[in-house]
C-alpha positions as CSV (number, residue, x, y, z in Angstrom):
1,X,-79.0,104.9,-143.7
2,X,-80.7,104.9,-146.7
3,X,-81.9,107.6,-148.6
4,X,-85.3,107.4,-148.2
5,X,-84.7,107.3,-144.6
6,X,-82.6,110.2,-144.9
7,X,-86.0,112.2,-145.9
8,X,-87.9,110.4,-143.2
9,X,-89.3,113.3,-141.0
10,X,-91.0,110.7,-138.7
11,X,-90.8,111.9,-135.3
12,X,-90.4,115.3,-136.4
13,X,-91.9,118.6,-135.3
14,X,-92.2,121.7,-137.6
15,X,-93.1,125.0,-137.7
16,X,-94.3,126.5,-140.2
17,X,-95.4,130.2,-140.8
18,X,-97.7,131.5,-143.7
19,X,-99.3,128.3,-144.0
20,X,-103.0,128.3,-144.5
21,X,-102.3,129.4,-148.4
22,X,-99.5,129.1,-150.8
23,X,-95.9,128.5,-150.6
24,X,-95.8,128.0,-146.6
25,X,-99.3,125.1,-147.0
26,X,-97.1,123.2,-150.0
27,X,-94.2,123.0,-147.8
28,X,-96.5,122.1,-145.0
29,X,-98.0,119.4,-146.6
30,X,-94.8,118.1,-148.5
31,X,-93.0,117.9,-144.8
32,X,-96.7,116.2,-143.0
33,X,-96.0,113.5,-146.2
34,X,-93.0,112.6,-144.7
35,X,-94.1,112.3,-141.3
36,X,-93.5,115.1,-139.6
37,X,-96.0,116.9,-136.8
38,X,-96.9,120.0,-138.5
39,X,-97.8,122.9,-137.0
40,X,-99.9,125.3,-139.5
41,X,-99.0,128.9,-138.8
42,X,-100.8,131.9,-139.8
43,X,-102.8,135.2,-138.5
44,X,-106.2,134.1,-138.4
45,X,-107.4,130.7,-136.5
46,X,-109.9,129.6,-138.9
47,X,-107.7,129.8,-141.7
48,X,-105.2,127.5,-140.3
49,X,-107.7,124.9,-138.4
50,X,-109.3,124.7,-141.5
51,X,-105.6,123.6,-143.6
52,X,-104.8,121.6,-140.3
53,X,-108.4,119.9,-140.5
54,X,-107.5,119.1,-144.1
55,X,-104.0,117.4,-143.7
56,X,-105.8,115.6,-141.1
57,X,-108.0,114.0,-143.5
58,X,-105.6,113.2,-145.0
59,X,-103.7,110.8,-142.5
60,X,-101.4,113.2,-141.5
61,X,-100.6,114.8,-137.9
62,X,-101.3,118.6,-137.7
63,X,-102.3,121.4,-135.9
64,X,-103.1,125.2,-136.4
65,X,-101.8,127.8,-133.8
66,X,-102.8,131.4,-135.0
67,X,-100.3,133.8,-134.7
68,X,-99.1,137.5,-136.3
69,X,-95.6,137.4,-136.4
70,X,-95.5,141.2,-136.2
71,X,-96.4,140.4,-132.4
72,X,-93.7,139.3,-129.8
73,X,-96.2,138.0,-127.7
74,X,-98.1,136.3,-130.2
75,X,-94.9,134.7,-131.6
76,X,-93.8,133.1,-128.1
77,X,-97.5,131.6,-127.6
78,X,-97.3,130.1,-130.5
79,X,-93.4,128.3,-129.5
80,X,-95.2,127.8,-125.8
81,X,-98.5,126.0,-127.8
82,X,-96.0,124.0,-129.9
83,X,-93.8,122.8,-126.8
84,X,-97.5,121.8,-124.7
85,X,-98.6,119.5,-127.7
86,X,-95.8,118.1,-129.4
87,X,-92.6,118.4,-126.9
88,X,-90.1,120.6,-129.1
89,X,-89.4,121.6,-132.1
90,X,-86.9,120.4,-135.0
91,X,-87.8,122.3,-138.2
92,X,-89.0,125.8,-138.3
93,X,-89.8,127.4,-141.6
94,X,-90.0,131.0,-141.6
95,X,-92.6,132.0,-144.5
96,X,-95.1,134.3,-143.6
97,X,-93.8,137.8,-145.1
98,X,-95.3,141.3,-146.2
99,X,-94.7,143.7,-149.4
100,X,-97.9,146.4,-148.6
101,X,-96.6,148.9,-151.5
102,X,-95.5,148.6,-154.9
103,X,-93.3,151.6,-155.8
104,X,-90.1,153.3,-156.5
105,X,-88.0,153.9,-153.0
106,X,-88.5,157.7,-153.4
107,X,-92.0,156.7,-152.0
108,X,-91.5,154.4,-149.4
109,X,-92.0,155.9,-145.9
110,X,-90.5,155.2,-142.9
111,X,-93.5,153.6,-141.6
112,X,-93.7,150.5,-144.8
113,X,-90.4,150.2,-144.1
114,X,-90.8,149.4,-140.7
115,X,-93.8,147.4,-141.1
116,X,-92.1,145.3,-144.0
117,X,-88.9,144.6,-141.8
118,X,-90.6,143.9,-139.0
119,X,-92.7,140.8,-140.6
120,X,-90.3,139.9,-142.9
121,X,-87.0,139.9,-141.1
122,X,-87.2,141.0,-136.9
123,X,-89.8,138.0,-136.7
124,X,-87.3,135.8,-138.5
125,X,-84.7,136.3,-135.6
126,X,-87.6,136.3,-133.0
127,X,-88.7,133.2,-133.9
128,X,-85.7,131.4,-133.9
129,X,-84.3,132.7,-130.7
130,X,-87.3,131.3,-129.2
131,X,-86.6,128.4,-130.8
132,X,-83.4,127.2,-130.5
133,X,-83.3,126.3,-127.0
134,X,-85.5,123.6,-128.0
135,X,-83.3,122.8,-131.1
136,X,-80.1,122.6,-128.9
137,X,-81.9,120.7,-126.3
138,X,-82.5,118.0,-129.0
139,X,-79.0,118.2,-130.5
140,X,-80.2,119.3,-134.1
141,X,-82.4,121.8,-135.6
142,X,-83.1,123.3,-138.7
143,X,-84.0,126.5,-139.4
144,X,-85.0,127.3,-143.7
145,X,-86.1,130.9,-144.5
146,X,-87.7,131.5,-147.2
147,X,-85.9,134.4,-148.6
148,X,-86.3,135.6,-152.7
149,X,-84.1,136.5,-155.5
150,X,-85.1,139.8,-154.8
151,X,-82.8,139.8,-151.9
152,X,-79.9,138.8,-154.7
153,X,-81.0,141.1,-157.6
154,X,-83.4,144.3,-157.1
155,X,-86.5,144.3,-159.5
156,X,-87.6,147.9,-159.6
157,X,-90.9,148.9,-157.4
158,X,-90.1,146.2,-154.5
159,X,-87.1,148.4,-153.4
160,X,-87.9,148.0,-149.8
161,X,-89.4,144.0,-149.6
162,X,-85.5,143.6,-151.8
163,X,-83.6,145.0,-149.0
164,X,-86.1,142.8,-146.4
165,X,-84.6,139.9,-147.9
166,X,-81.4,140.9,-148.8
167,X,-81.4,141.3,-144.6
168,X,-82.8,137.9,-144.4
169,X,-80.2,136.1,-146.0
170,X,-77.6,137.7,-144.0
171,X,-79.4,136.7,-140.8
172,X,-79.9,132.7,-142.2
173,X,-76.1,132.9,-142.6
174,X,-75.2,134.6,-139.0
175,X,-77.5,132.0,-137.5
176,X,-75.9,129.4,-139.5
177,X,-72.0,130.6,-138.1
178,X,-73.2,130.5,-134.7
179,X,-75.1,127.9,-134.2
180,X,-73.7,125.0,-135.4
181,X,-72.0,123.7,-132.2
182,X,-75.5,123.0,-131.2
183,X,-76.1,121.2,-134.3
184,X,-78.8,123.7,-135.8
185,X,-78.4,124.4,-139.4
186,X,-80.0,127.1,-140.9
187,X,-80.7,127.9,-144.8
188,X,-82.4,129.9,-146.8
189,X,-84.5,129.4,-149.5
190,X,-84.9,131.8,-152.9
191,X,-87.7,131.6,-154.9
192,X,-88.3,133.5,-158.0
193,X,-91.8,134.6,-159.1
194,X,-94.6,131.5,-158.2
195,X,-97.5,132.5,-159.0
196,X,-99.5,132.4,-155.5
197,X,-101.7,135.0,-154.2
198,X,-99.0,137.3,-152.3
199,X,-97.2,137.7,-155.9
200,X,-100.7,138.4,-157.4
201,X,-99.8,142.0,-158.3
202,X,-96.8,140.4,-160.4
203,X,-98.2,137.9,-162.3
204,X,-101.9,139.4,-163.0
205,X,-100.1,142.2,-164.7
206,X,-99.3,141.0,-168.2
207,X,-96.1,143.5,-168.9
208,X,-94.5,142.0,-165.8
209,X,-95.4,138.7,-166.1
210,X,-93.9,138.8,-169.4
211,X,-91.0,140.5,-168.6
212,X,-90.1,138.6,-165.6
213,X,-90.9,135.1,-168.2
214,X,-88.6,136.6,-170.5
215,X,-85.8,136.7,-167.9
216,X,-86.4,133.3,-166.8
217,X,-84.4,130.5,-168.8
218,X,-87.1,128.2,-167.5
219,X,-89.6,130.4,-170.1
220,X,-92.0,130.1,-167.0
221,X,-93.0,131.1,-163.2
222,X,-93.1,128.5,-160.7
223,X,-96.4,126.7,-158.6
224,X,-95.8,126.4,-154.8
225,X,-95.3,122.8,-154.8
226,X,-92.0,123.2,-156.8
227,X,-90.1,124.7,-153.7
228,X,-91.2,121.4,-151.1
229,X,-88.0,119.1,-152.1
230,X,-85.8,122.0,-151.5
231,X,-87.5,122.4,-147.7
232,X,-87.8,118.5,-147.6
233,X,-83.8,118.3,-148.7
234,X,-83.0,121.2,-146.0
235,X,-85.5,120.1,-142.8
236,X,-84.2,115.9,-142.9
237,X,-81.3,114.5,-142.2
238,X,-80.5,114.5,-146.2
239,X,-79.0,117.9,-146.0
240,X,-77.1,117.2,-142.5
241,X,-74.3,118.7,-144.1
242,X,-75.8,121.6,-145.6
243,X,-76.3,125.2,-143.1
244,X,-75.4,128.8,-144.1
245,X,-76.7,128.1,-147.8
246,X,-78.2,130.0,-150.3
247,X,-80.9,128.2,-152.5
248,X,-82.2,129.2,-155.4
249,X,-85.2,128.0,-157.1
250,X,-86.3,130.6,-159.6
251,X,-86.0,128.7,-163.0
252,X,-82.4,130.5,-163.5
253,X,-83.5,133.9,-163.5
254,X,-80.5,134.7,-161.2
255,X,-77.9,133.4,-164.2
256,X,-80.2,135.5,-167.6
């Protein structure tokens, strides 16, 4: 097989949540330019029809299925919704995430820390449970959460959304170990700071920007696009060989 046809996602379904903005539409997109069915994942219905309308227009096969992945319910219509259109799923990328307060971990209550690990990790497992009988049923899968550095090395005031994907990681690897004899891989991906609208508070605030710059041998934070070839690499059959990894792509701000 060559190589391009290793990153031909023709045939393909995936999944992906937090995809009407940012990080999860690039990856979206990058994965509908291979040929892959896309499914365009996010709360409201409008936001993603109108990202689903738009890769249409562009040639490309996709749909939008609203769903908060805070809610059980919500997450299975939106596996049920998949399995009625396109028969399955291959890829699922768990995006969509939450970091409602800024703060030292003296502060956090018991209630953001529930609300953060329950968007940004219990809806991880959810969603993969719910779709691995489909993966297994197929005889591959590949599962790619998108994790952080933050889960590798704390930043101060995002104490709790650290520890979300700290938890994260761990769960990409468990699900790695025992799925494999199904053939489902799962990885997880690392960004560092790309300057979309969830990290707002991050970049729009010139002391961090810079200090978070000045940590980053790449002199630089990152656009969403620059984290596709990664998901592209990890959802084909190019990275076959690749499941319980951690990816970085933060401009080496984990080696500074």
């Amino acid at each position: 097989m060559s190589i391009s046809q290793q990153f031909d996602l023709t045939g393909r379904v995936a999944v992906i949540t937090g995809a009407s903005k940012g990080i999860g539409k690039a990856i979206a997109r990058g994965l509908a330019e291979q040929g892959a069915s896309v499914v365009v994942s996010s709360r409201k219905q409008e936001a993603v029809d109108e990202v689903a309308a738009e890769f249409r227009a562009d040639g490309f096969e996709a749909t939008g299925i609203a769903c908060h992945v805070g809610d059980e319910d919500q997450l299975k219509n939106l596996v049920d919704k998949t399995t009625e259109k396109y028969g399955g799923v291959d890829i699922l990328i768990n995006n969509a995430a939450t970091n409602p307060v800024f703060g030292p971990i003296e502060q956090m209550t018991g209630e953001v820390f529930d609300k953060v690990m329950n968007v940004n990790v219990r809806a991880c497992m959810l969603l993969a449970n719910l779709c691995k009988p489909s993966m297994a049923k197929r005889g591959h899968g590949s599962i790619i959460n998108i994790a952080s550095v933050e889960g590798m090395k704390p930043s101060p005031m995002m104490s709790i959304y650290s520890v979300s994907k700290a938890a994260l990681i761990m769960l990409t690897q468990s699900q790695a170990r025992e799925w494999g004899s199904d053939g489902i891989r799962s990885n997880a991906i690392c960004p560092g700071l790309i300057q979309t609208k969830f990290s707002a508070a991050l970049w729009q605030n010139e002391q961090i920007l810079d200090h978070f710059v000045s940590q980053t041998p790449a002199g630089r934070m990152a656009q969403p696009e620059e984290m596709v070839g990664l998901a592209l690499y990890l959802g084909s059959s190019a990275g076959s060989f690749s499941t319980g990894g951690v990816f970085t792509a933060d401009g080496g701000y984990m080696i500074a």
